[in-house]
N, C-alpha and C positions, 0 to 999 in steps of 0.2 A: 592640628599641631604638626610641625614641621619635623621628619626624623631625617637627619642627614649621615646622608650614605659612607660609611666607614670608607676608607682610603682606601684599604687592601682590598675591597671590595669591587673597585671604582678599577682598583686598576688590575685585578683577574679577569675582571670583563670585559678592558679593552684590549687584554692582550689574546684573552677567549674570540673575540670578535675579530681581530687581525690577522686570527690564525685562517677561521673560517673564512674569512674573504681572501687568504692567500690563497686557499684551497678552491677557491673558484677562477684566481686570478690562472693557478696551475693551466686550469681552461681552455683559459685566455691564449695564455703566452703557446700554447703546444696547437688549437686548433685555428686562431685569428688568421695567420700566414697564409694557409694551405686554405681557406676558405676566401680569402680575398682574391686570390687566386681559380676559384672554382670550384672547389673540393662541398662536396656533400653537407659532410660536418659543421655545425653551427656550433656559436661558444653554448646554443643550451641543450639543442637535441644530436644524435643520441643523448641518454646518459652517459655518467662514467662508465668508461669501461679498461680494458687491459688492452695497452696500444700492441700487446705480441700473440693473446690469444682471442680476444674481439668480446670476451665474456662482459659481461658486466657489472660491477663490482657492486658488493655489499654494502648497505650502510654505515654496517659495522666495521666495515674495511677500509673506510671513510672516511673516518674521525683525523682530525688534525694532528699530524705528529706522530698520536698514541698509535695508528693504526700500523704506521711503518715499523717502528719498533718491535711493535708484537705481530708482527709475518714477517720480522726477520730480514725486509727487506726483499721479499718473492712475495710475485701472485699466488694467491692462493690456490688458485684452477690449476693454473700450468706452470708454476716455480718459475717462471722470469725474473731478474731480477729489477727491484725498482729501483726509476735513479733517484740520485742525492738529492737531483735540483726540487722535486716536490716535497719534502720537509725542509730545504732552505729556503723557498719564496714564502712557506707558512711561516717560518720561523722568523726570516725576513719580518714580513707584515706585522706579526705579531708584537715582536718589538720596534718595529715604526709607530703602532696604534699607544701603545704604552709610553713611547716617549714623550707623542703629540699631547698624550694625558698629564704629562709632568707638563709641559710647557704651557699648555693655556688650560690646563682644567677641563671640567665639563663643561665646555662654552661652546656658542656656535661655530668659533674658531675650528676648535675640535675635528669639528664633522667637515668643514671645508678644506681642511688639509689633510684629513683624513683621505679623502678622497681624491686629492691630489699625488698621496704618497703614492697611493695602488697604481694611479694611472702612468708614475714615473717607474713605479716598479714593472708593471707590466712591459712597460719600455724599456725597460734597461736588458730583462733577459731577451725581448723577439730582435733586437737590435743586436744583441753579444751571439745570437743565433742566425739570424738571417739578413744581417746589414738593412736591416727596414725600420721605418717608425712608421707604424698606421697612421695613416692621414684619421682611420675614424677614431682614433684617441685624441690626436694632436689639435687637429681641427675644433670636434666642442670643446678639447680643452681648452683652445684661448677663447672660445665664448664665455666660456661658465668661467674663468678667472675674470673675465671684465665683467660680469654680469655678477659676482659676488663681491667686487669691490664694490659696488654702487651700495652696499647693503653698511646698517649705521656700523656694522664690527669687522667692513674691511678696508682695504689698504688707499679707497678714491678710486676715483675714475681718472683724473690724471695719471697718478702713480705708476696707474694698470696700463692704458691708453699708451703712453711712452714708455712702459715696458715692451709692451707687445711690439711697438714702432721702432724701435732702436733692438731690440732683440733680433727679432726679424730681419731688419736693417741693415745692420753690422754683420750676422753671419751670411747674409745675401753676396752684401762688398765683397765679404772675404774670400766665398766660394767663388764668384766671378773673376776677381783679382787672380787665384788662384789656375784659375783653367785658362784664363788671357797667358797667363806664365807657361803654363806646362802641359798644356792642352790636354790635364788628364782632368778628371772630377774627383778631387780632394775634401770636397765637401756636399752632402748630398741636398734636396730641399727641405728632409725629412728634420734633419739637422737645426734647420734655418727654422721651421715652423714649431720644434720642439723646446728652442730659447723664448720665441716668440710667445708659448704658453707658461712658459718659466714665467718668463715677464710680466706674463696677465695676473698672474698668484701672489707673486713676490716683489711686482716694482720695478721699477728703472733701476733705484738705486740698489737690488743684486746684482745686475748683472756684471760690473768691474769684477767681482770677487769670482761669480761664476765662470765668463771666460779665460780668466787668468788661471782658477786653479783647475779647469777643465784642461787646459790647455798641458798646464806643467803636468798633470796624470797624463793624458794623452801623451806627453814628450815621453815619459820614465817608461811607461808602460809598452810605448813606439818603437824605442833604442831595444828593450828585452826582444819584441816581435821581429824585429830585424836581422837580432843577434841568434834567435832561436829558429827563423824560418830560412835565414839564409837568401834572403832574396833583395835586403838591400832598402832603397829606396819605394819596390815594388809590394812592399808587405803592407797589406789590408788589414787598417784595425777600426772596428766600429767608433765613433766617436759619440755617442748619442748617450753611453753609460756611463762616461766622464762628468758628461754635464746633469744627468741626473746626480751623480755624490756629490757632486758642485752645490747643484742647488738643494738637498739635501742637506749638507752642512750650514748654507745659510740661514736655512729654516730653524734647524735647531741652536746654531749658535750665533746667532749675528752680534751681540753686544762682545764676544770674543772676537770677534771677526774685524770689527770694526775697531777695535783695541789694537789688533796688530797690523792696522794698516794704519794708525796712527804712529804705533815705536814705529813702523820699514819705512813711511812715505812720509811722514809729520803731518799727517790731513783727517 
C-alpha cells in the first residue's frame, strides 16, 4: 500500500536539506579560491574549523542556522565573531530547495536543479568576493546540463546544445567587442562560460530574459558602485551574480516572464 507523504513534510525536508547543503556550500565558497590557487585546504579536509582561532568546530556548533543563533554569533573557543554570510548561504539554499519543491514536486526535475541552484549559488558569493567563477563549477556544469537534458524529464539536447552555443557565443562577442573598444577587460571568460552553463540547464530560449535583466541589475547596481566608490567609469563590479538572479528568476518564473515580454515586446 502506497502512504503518500504529507506536504509539510515534503517540504521541511527540502528546506532541512538546503540548509545542510548551504552549510557545506559555506566550504566551498571560503576554501575553493585560496585552494585553486595553492593553499593546503581542500573543500573536505581539514574539518570545519574557526577561520580566527584554527580550533575545530563541534558538531553541535554545526547545525544549520540553529548553531549561530545559539553562540550568539561568537566561536565558542575564542569569541570571534561569526559572519552573517554563513547563515545567509544556509538560509539562501534552503529556501531555493523549497521552492524547487513548490515548482516541480518530488520529481527528478527536483534533484537536477537542485543541484544546479547550489552551483549558481556557490558562484554568486566566490564571484561577489573574488571576481572569479571556477572553471571547476562552470566547466562540469555545462556537461552535466547537456547531459541531463538528454534524460526523458529534460529540456533536449537541442534546447541545451544552443543554449550552451549562443550563451557562450554572445558573451564571447561581447567581451571582445568590448576590449577592441576600450582595451580594458569588461568581461571575464568566467563570465562567458557561466551563461554557457545557464544555457545547458535552462535552454536558448532563457537566455533574451537572462542577459537583458542581468544587464539592467548590472546597470542599477554599476550607477550605485560608481556613485559610492567615486571612481567613475573605473569601478569594478563582478557581473557573474547578476546573471545567476537572472537565471534564477527564470527557473522559478518563466510563464510570468514570458507574460511580460508579451504586454513590453508583443511576442
Amino acid at each position: 500500500m502506497d502512504y503518500p507523504i504529507p506536504y509539510y513534510l515534503s517540504l521541511s525536508s527540502a528546506l532541512l536539506l538546503g540548509a545542510v547543503v548551504g552549510s557545506f556550500l559555506n566550504v566551498v565558497i571560503a576554501r575553493l579560491p585560496p585552494w585553486m590557487e595553492g593553499a593546503a585546504e581542500s573543500i573536505v579536509r581539514p574539518a570545519s574549523r574557526c577561520p580566527q582561532c584554527k580550533q575545530g568546530i563541534r558538531w553541535y556548533d554545526n547545525i544549520p542556522l540553529l548553531s549561530f543563533i545559539i553562540l550568539g554569533r561568537r566561536c565558542r573557543t575564542c569569541g570571534a565573531p561569526i559572519s552573517w554570510r554563513y547563515p545567509l548561504v544556509e538560509a539562501a539554499m534552503a529556501l531555493l530547495s523549497a521552492g524547487l519543491l513548490v515548482r516541480f514536486g518530488l520529481s527528478p526535475e527536483y534533484w537536477i536543479y537542485f543541484i544546479f541552484c547550489a552551483a549558481l549559488l556557490a558562484i554568486f558569493f566566490i564571484d561577489l568576493d573574488h571576481q572569479l567563477i571556477p572553471d571547476v563549477i562552470s566547466l562540469p556544469g555545462i556537461g552535466l546540463g547537456f547531459a541531463v537534458a538528454l534524460l526523458p524529464v529534460g529540456i533536449g539536447w537541442l534546447d541545451s546544445s544552443l543554449g550552451i552555443l549562443l550563451g557562450g557565443g554572445i558573451f564571447y562577442l561581447v567581451a571582445a567587442g568590448y576590449f577592441l573598444v576600450t582595451q580594458r577587460e569588461g568581461m571575464g571568460g568566467g563570465d562567458v562560460k557561466l551563461l554557457a552553463m545557464i544555457g545547458a540547464f535552462l535552454g536558448w530560449q532563457s537566455l533574451p530574459f537572462v542577459i537583458l535583466a542581468s544587464a539592467l541589475l548590472g546597470l542599477v547596481v554599476g550607477i550605485g558602485a560608481m556613485v559610492r566608490q567615486g571612481k567613475g567609469g573605473q569601478s569594478v563590479v563582478p557581473f557573474g551574480p547578476f546573471l545567476v538572479v537572472a537565471a534564477w528568476l527564470w527557473l522559478f518564473f518563466p510563464r510570468q516572464i514570458d507574460w511580460i515580454f508579451q504586454v513590453i515586446f508583443g511576442i
